[in-house]
Every structure is written in structure tokens, then in C-alpha cells.
DRENDOGU-553094 format. One record per residue (C-alpha): residue number from 1; x, y, z; residue in three letters. Coordinates in pm, 1 decimal. Each point is the difference from the previous one (the first is absolute). Example, Ala and Ser with C-alpha at 12.3 -4.5 7.8 and 13.67 -1.06 7.14 Angstrom:
// residues 2
 pos       xx       yy       zz code
   1   1230.0   -450.0    780.0  ALA
   2    137.0    344.0    -66.0  SER
// end
This chain:
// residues 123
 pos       xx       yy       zz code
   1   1655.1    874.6  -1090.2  UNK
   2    180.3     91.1    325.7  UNK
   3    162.3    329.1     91.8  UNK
   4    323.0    -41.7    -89.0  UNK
   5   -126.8    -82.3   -366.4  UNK
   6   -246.2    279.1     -6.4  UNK
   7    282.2    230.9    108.7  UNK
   8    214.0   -110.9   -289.3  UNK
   9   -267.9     26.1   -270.2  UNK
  10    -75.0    317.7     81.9  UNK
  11    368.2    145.2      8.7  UNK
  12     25.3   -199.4   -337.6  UNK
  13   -351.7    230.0   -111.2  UNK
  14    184.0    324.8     97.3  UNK
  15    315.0    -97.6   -168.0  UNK
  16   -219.4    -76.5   -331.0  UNK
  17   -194.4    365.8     86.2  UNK
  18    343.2    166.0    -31.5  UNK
  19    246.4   -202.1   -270.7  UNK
  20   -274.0   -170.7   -163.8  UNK
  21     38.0    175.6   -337.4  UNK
  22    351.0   -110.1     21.8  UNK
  23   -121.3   -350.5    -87.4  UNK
  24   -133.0   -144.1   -321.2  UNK
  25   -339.8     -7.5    -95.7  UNK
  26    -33.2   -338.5     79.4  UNK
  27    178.2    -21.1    335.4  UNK
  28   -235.1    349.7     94.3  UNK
  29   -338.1   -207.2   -131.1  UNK
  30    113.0   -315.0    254.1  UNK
  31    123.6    168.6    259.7  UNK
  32   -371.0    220.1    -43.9  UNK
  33   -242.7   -266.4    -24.5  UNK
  34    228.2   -155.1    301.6  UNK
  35      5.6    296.0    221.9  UNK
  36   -340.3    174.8    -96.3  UNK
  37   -214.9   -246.8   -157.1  UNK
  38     58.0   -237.1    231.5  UNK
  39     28.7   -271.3   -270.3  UNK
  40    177.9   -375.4     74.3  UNK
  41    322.5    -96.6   -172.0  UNK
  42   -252.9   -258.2   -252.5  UNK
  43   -222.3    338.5    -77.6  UNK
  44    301.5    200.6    -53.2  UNK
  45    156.3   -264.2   -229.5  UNK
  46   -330.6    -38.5   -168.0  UNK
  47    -51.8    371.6    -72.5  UNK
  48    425.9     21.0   -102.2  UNK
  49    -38.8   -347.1   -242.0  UNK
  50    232.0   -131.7    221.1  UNK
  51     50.7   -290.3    202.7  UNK
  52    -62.5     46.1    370.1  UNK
  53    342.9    -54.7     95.0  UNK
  54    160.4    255.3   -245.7  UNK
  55   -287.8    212.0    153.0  UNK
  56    186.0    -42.9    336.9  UNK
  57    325.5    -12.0   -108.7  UNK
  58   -114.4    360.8   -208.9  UNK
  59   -128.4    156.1    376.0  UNK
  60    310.4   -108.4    229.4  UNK
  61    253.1    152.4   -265.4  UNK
  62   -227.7    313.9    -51.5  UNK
  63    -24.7    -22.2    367.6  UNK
  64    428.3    -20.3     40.2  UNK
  65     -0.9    261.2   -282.4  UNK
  66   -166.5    261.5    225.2  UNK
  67    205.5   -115.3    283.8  UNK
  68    305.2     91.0   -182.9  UNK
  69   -145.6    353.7   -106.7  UNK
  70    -91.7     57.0    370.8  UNK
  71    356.3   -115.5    151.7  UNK
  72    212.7    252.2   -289.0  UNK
  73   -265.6    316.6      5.0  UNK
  74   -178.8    -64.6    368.6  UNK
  75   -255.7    201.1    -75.4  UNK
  76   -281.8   -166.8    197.8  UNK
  77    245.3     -0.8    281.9  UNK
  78     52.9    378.4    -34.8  UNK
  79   -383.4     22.6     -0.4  UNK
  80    -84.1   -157.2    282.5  UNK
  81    258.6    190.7    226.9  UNK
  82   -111.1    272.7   -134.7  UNK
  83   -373.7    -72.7     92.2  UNK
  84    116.5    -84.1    333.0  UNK
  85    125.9    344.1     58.8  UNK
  86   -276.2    173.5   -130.6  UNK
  87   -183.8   -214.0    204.4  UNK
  88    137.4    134.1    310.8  UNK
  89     41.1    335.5   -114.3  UNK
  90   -391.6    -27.5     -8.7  UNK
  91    -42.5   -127.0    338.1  UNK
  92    239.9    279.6    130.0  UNK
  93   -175.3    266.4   -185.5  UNK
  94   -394.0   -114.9     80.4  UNK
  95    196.6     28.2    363.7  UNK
  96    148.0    279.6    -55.3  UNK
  97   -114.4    331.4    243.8  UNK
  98    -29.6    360.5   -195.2  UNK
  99    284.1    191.1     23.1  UNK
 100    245.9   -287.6     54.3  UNK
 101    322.1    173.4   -171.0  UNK
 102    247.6   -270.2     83.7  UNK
 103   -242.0   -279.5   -106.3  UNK
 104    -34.4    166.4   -333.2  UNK
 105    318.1      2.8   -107.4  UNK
 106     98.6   -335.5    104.1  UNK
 107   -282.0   -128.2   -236.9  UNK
 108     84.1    205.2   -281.5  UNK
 109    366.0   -128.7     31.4  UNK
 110   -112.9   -336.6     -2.8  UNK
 111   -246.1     44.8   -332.0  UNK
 112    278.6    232.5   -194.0  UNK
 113    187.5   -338.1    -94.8  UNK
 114   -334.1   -201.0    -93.0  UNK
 115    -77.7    362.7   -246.3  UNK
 116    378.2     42.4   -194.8  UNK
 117    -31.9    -90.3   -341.5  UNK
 118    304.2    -38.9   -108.8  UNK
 119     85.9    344.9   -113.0  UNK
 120   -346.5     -9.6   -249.2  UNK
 121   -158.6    330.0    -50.0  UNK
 122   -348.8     40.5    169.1  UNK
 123   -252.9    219.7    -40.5  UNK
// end
């Protein structure tokens, strides 16, 4: 499997980590024993009591399914641009000298958006 492929399967894991229980039972079991399990398209056909072509046909349109979740919500998108910032805030605050007043605030104005909750109460 080259990278381009492995790249793809695993944004297609993290879609399934965060709509999967938007799909049926059957399309989560495939698109499980896919991702996970690391079964083939005869296994998964085999263990579904379907043909290994409907087992395909089953994981590309589960596949386009989470596609189309991620393209109207974007919530892996807002995840990983969120971990990106958080991942420099880190940097800047293992960096960071005592006392640094300036640097402070810059970093808590760049976590307060990454923290609203939409008006929710918190405790």
C-alpha cells in the first residue's frame, strides 16, 4: 500500500471515529472489520453474507457517506486546525521565559476561540 493510499485510509478511519454512528449497523460493521480488523473485501463479504462485490460496493458508499458528513459539518477539519494551534501554543509555552507578560496574553487570545462553547453553561 503506498502513501498516498495509507493517507486516505486513515483520514477515511478518523472520519468513521467521528460520524460513524451516523451510519447503519451494517455499513459501521464493514467499514470496522475494513478499517480495524484489517479484513479483505472476500472476509468482509463472508462475515456480511454477502457477495464480495456488494462488500465493496457497501465500503466505497459508506466511505462517500462519511465524505459527505465531513464536507457539510467539517468537523475533522475543525479538529485538526485546532490541534495545530494547540500545537504551537505548546511549543511557544515550553519556550516561553517566566514573567513573559506580552507572551501570555497573546496565547491566551489565541486559545479563548478554541475554549467558547457556544454560549453552554460550564462549571
Amino acid at each position: 500500500m503506498n502513501g498516498v493510499m495509507l493517507e486516505e485510509r486513515f483520514h477515511n478511519a478518523a472520519l468513521f471515529d467521528l460520524y460513524g454512528a451516523l451510519l447503519t449497523e451494517k455499513q459501521q460493521s464493514c467499514l470496522t472489520m475494513y478499517f480495524f480488523e484489517d479484513y479483505s473485501l472476500s472476509e468482509i463479504g463472508d462475515a456480511l453474507g454477502v457477495s464480495r462485490q456488494a462488500a465493496y460496493d457497501l465500503l466505497h458508499r459508506s466511505e462517500r457517506t462519511l465524505a459527505a458528513y465531513e464536507e457539510r459539518l467539517g468537523l475533522l477539519s475543525r479538529r485538526q486546525k485546532e490541534q495545530a494551534v494547540l500545537g504551537r501554543i505548546y511549543d511557544r509555552l515550553a519556550a516561553m521565559r517566566m514573567g513573559d507578560e506580552a507572551e501570555r496574553q497573546s496565547l491566551l487570545s489565541a486559545l479563548a476561540p478554541l475554549l467558547e462553547r457556544g454560549g453552554e453553561d460550564t462549571i
